[in-house]
C-alpha positions as CSV (number, residue, x, y, z in Angstrom):
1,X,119.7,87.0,108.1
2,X,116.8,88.0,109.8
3,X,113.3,90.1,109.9
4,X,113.4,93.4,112.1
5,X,110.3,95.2,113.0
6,X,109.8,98.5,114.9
7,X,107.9,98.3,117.8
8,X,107.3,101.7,118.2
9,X,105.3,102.5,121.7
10,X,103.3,105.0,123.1
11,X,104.2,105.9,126.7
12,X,105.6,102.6,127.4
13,X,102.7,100.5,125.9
14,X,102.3,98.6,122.1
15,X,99.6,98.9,120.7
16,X,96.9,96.5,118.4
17,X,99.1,98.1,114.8
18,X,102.5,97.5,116.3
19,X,101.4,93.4,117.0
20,X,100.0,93.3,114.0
21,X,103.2,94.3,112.7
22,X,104.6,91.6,114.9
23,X,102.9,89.2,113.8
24,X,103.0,90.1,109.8
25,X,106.8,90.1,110.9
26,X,106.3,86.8,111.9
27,X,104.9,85.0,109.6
28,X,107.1,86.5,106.7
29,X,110.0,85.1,109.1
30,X,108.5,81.6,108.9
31,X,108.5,82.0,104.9
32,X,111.9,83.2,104.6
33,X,112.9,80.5,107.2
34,X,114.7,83.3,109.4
35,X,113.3,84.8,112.6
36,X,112.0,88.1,113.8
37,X,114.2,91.0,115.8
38,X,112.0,93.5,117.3
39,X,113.4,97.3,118.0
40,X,112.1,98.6,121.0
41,X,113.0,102.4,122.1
42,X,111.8,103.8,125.5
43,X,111.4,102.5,128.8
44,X,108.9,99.8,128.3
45,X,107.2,97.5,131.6
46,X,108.1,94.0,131.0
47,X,104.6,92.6,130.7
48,X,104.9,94.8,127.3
49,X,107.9,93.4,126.2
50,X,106.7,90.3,126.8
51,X,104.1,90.2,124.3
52,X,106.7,90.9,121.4
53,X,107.5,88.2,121.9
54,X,104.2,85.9,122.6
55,X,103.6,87.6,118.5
56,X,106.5,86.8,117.1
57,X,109.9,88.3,117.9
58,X,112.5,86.0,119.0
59,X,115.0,88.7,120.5
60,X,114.1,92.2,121.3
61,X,116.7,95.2,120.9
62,X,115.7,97.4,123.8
63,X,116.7,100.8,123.8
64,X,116.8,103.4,126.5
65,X,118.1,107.0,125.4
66,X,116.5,109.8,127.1
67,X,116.9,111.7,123.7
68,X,114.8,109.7,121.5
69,X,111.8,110.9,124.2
70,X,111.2,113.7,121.4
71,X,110.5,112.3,117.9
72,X,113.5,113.2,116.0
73,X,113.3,111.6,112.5
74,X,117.0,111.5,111.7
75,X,118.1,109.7,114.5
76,X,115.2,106.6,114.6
77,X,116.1,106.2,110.7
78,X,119.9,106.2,111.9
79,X,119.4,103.9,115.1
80,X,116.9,101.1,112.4
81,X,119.7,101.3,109.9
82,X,122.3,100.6,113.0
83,X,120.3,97.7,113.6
84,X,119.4,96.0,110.4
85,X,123.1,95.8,110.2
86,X,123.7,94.0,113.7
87,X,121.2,91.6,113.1
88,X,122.1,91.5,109.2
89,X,118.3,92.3,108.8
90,X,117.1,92.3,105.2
91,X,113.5,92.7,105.1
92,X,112.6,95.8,108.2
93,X,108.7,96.2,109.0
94,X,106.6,98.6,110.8
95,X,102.9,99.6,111.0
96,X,102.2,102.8,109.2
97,X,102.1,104.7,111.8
98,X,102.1,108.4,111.1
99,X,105.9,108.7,112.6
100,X,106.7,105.2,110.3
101,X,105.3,106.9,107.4
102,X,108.0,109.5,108.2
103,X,110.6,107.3,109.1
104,X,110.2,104.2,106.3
105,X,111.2,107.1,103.5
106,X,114.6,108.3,105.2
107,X,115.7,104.8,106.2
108,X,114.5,104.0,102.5
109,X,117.1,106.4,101.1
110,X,119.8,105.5,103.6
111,X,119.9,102.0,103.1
112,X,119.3,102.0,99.1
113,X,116.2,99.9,99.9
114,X,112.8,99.3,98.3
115,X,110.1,100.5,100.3
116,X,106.3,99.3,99.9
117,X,104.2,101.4,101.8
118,X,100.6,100.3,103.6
119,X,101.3,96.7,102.6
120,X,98.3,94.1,103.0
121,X,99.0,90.2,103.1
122,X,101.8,88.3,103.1
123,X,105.1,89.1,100.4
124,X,104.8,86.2,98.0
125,X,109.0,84.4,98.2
126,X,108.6,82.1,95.8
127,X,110.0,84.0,92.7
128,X,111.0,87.5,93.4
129,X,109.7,89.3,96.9
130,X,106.7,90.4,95.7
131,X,104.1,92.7,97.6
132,X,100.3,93.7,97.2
133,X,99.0,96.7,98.2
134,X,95.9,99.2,97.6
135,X,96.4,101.9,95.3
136,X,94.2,104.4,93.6
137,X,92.9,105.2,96.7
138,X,91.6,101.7,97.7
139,X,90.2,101.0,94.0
140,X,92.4,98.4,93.0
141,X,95.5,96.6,94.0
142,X,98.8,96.9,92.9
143,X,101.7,94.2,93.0
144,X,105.1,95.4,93.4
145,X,108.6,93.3,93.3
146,X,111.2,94.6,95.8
147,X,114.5,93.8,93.9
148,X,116.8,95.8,96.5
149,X,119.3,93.8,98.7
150,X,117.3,95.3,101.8
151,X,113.3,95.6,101.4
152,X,111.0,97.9,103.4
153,X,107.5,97.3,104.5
154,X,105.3,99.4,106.1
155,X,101.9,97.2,107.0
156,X,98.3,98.8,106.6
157,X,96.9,98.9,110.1
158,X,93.6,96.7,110.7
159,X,94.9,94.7,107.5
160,X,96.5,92.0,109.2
161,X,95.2,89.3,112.0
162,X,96.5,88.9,115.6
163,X,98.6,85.6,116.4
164,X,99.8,85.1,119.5
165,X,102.0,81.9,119.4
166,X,102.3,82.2,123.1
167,X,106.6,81.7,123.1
168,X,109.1,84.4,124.6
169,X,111.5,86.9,123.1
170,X,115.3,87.4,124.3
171,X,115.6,90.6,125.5
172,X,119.3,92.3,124.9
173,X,120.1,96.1,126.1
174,X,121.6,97.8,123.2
175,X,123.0,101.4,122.3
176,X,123.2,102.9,118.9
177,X,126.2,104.5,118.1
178,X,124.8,108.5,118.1
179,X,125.8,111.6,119.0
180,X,124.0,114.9,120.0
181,X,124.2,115.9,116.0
182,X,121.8,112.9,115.4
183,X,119.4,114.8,117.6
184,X,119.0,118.6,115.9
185,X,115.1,118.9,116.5
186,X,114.2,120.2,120.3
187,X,110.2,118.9,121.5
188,X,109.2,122.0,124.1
189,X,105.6,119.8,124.4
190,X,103.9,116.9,123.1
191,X,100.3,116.8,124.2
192,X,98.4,113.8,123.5
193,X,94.8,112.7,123.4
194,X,93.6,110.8,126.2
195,X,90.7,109.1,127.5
196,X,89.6,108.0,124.2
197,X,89.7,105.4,120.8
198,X,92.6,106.3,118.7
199,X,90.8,107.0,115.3
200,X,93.6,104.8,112.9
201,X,93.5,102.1,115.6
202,X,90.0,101.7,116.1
203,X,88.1,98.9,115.0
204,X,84.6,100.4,114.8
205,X,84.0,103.8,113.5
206,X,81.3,106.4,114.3
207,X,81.8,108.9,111.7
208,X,78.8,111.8,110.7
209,X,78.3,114.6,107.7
210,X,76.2,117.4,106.8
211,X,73.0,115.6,107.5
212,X,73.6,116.1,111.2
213,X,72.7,119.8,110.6
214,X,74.9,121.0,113.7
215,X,77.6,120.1,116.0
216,X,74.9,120.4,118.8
217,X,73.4,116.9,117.4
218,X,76.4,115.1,117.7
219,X,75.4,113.7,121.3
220,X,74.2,110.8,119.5
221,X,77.3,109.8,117.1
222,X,79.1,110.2,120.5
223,X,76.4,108.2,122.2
224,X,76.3,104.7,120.0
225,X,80.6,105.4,119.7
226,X,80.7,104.9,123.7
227,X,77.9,102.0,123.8
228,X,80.3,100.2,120.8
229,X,83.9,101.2,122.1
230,X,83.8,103.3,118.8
231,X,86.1,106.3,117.4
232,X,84.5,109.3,116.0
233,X,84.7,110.9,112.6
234,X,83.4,113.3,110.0
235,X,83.4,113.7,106.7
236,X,85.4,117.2,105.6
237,X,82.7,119.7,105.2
238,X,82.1,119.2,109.0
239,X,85.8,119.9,109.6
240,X,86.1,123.0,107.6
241,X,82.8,124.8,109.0
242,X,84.2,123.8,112.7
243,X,81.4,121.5,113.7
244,X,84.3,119.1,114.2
245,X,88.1,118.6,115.5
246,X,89.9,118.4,112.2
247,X,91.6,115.3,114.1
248,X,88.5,113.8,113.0
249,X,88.5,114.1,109.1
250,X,88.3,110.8,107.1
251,X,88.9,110.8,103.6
252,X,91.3,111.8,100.6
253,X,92.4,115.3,102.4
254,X,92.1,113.6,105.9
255,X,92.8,110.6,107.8
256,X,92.8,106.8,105.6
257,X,91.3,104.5,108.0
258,X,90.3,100.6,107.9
259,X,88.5,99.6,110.8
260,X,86.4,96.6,111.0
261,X,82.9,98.7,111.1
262,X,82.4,102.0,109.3
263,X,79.3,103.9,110.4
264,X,78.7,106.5,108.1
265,X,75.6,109.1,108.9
266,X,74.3,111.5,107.1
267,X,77.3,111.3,105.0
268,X,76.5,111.4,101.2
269,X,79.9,109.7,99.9
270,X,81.5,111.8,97.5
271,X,84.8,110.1,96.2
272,X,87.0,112.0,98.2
273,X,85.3,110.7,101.5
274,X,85.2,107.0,100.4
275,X,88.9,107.0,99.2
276,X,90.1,107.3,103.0
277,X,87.5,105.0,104.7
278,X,86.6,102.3,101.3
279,X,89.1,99.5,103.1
280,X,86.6,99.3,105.9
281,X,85.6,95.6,106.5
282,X,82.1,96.5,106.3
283,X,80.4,100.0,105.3
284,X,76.6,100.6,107.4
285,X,75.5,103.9,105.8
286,X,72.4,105.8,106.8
287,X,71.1,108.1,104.7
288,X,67.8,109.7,104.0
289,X,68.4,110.1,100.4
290,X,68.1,106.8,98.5
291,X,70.4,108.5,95.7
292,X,73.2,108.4,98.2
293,X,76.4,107.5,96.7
294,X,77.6,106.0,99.9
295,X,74.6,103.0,99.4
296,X,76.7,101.7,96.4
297,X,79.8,101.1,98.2
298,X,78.3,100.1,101.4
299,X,77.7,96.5,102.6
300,X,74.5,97.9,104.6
301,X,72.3,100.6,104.1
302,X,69.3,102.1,106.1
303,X,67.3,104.8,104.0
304,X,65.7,107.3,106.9
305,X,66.6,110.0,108.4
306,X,69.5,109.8,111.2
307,X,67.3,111.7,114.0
308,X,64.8,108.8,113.6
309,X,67.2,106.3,112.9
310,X,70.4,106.7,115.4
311,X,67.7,106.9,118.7
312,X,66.4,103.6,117.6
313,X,69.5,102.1,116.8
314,X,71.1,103.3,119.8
315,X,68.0,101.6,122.1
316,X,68.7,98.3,120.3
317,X,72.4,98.6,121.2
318,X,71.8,99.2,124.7
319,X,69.3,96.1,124.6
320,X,72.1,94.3,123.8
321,X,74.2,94.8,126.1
322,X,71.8,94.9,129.0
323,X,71.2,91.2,128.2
């Protein structure tokens, strides 16, 4: 009996959801009095496989198959089934990804197993497997109890805290027993974003609305983002009119996010916005109408207007770091 995660990576490199995954892993291990197999897929440097294991996994499954270099749903679900198996895995986690979110389903259905997606603290063991997550789109919580043999988890990203127990993982080559059928969907091209904060990773959030008045203003959001390490958003009606990449969109129709620090400007806060960005650790909105409905779910609020508020804020940041 043991955990399995899926450590998926990007180019070679895990990122901050996929140890937090570890970890979450981990610690579920120590409750269950089992340990933690990690999968990886891809060529991976060894300094990266190396900190599976200082978060958690005591043996790494490391596979290298020049097909899997184009997402092909089918075969991952395939290759994580394959795996539970050898390690006679019963509880499989992953961070919900977008590619887990299309993976955890699949596997669901091929391994007859309960699935509990965007998960957030530990499964409580002690009568049942249960599992809490947020539902109504981050109004309440809901508790589920996995009662299938084999029990999924995919874990909310920015839910759960880094641990690094500083130990070392067993690392064993390993091939999946696939054949070109496994592999039906052809990738021409993947392009990716580079050069800056992935916007479900990032831990502080920039995002903007309306009250911007034009994407020509947006030098500023952009501004404080860089000067805090920041992602960008935007609500959707700066999406839809082309102000903004729709890459950007946060909310109910958009991206769900849960960083650490939400900026939202000139944002009003309809209920469609705050159900993709309301498990933010802490909400600053900025606003110059002091009706906003954003200033009832926000920890912090500044009533003024954002071309008279962001230039100040922005000098205070740079203050900062000067000193």
């Amino acid at each position: 009996m043991s955990v399995l995660v899926y450590a998926e990576n990007i180019e070679g490199k895990f990122g901050k959801p996929v140890l937090e995954a570890t970890t979450y892993a981990y610690d579920t291990a120590q409750k269950l009095g089992t340990s933690v197999t990690a999968v990886v897929i891809g060529a991976a440097a060894p300094e990266e496989l190396n900190k599976l294991g200082q978060y958690g996994a005591q043996k790494i499954l490391h596979i290298s198959d020049a097909r899997f270099d184009s997402f092909n749903v089918g075969a991952l679900a395939k290759t994580l089934q394959e795996a539970a198996q050898k390690e006679s895995a019963d509880v499989i986690i992953m961070s919900a990804t977008f590619n887990a979110k299309a993976i955890a389903p699949r596997l669901s259905a091929r391994m007859k197993a309960g699935l509990v997606s965007n998960a957030i603290g530990l499964p409580e063991t002690g009568n049942g497997f249960h599992v809490k997550k947020a539902v109504y789109s981050g109004k309440g919580f809901g508790h589920f109890n996995i009662t299938s043999a084999t029990k999924i988890l995919t874990i909310s990203i920015n839910s759960y805290h880094l641990k690094n127990i500083g130990a070392s993982a067993i690392i064993e080559s390993w091939t999946p027993s696939l054949s070109d059928q496994d592999f039906p969907v052809k990738v021409i091209e993947t392009k990716r974003q580079k050069g800056k904060v992935s916007l479900t990773e990032a831990e502080i959030v920039v995002s903007g609305g309306r009250g911007m008045k034009g994407p020509e203003n947006w030098g500023m959001i952009e501004e404080l983002a860089d000067l805090l390490g920041a992602a960008t958003a935007c609500s959707k009606p700066v999406s839809d009119i082309g102000w903004r990449p729709h890459s950007e969109h946060v909310g109910q129709t958009g991206l769900t996010i849960s960083p650490n620090l939400y900026f939202a400007i000139g944002i009003s806060g309809a209920i469609q916005h705050l159900a993709g960005v309301s498990s933010s650790k802490i909400i600053v909105a900025i606003n110059k109408d002091p009706e906003a409905p954003f200033f009832k779910a926000a920890d912090y609020g500044i009533v003024g207007d954002a071309f008279e508020v962001l230039p100040q804020l922005i000098a205070e940041v740079k203050k900062i770091k000067a000193n």
